[in-house]
C-alpha positions in Angstrom: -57.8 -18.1 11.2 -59.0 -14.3 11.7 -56.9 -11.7 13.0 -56.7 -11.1 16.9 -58.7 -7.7 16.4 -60.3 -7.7 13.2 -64.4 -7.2 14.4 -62.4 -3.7 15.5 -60.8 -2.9 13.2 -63.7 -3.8 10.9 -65.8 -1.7 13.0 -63.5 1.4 12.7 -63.4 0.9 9.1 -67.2 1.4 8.7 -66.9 4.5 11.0 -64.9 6.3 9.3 -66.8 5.3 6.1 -70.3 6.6 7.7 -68.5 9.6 8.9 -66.7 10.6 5.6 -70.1 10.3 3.8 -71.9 12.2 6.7 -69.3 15.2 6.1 -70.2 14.8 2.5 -73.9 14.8 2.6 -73.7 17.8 4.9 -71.5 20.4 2.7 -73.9 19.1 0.2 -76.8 20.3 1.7 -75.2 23.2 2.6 -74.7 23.8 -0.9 -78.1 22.9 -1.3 -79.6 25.7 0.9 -77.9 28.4 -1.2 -74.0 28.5 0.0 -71.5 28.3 -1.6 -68.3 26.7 -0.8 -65.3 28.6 0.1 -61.6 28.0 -0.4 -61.8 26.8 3.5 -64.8 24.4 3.2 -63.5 23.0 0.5 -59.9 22.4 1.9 -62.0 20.9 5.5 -63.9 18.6 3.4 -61.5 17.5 1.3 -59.3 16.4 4.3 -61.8 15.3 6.0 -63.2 12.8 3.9 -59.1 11.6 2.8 -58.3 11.3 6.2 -61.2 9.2 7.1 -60.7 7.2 3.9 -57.1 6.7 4.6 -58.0 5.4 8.3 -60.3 3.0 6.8 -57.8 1.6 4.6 -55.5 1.2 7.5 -57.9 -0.7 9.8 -58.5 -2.7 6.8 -55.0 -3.3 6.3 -54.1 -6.2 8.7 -56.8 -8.7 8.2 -55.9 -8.4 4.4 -52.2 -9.1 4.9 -53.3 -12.1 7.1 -54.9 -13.6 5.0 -51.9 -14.6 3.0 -50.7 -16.0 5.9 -48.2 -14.2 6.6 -46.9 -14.4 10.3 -48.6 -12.2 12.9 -45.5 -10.3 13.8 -44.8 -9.3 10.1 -48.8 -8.4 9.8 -48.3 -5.9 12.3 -45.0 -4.6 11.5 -46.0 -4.0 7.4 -49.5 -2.7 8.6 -47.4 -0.2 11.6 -44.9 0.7 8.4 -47.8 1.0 5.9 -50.2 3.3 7.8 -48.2 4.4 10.3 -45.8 6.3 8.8 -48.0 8.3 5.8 -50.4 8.8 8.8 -47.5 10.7 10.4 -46.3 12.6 7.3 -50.1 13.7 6.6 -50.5 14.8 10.4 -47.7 16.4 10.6 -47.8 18.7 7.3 -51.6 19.3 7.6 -51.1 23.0 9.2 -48.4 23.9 6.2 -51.0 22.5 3.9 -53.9 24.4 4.8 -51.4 27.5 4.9 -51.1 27.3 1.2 -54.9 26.4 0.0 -56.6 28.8 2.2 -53.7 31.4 3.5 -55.4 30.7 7.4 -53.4 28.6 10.0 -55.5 25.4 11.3 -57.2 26.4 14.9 -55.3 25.7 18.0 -57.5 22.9 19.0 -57.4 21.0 15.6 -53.2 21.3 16.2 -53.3 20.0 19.6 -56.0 17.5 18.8 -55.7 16.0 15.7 -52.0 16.7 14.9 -50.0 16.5 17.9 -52.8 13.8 19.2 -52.7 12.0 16.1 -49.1 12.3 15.9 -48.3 10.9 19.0 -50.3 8.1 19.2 -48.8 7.0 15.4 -45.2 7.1 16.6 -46.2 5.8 20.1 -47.9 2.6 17.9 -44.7 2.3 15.7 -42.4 2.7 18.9 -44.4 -0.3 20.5 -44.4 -3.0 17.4 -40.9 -2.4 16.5 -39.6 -2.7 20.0 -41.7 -6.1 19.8 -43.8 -5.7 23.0 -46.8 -8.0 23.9 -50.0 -7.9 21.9 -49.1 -5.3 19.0 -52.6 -5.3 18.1 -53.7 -3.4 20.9 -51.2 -0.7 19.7 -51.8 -0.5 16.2 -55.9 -0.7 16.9 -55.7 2.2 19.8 -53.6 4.3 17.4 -56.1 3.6 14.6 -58.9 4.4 16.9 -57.6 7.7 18.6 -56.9 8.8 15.1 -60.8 8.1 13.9 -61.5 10.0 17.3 -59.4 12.9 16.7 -61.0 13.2 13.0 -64.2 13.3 14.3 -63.8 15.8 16.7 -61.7 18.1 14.3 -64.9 17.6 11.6 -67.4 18.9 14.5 -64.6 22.0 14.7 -64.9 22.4 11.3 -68.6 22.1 11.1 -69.1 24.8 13.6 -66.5 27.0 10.8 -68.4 26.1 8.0 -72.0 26.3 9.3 -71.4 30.0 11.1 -69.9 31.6 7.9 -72.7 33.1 7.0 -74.6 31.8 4.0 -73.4 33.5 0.4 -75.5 33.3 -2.8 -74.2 31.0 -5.1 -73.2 32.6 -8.0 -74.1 29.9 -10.1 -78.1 29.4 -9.1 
């Protein structure tokens, strides 16, 4: 029996897959064309990519636990407790982290969008399963979802950071 939700949550899997390697390819290139990568670009693309790779793990997280047939209720509970709450602590310490690898505070619209966006919609989706409301997948896939969306606008932020720095030799072409 699949998942109530699973072509979704498949679907935001391979999102954030394309998207992380799309991020990739372009500081690549960007490398290619003669920058180099400062300690900011490599902090952006290094969270970047993890974030997207850890939202990919959590949409795939469900249909894997179903599939040892556990009940539904405990599928969504583990996966809300499994992704949910690293999510969180990741959100929430991103601006302290970026303090201390590049000395600059994360732009206001990264806080208000991907953190306190992010953040809310995470403890919204745990709020919702634990309090056992109706249909806990539509939680845990909106939260899942809004988070993708969130990354992706943050990574066309950062791409406009990155791509008007202007363009360094590389010290070792």
């Amino acid at each position: 029996m699949e998942l109530d939700g699973s072509a979704l949550l498949y679907t935001l899997a391979t999102l954030a897959v394309t998207l992380a390697g799309f991020a990739a390819i372009l500081l690549v290139l960007r490398q290619a064309a003669g920058g180099s990568l400062n300690a900011i670009d490599r902090f952006i693309a290094k969270t970047i990519v993890g974030h997207l790779f850890f939202i990919m793990g959590g949409a795939l997280v469900p249909p894997m636990l179903a599939r040892f047939g556990l009940p539904t209720s405990w599928v969504w509970k583990a996966s809300a407790l499994g992704f949910g709450l690293p999510m969180l602590a990741i959100l929430l310490s991103y601006n302290r982290r970026r303090l201390a690898k590049t000395g600059q505070a994360a732009p206001l619209i990264i806080v208000i969008v991907m953190m306190m966006t992010g953040s809310v919609s995470i403890a919204a989706m745990l709020g919702y399963i634990f309090l056992g409301f109706a249909h806990p997948e539509a939680a845990y896939i909106s939260a899942v979802g809004i988070n993708f969306l969130t990354h992706a606008c943050s990574f066309v932020v950062a791409l406009e950071v990155i791509l008007g720095q202007p363009v360094e030799a590389n010290p070792k072409a």
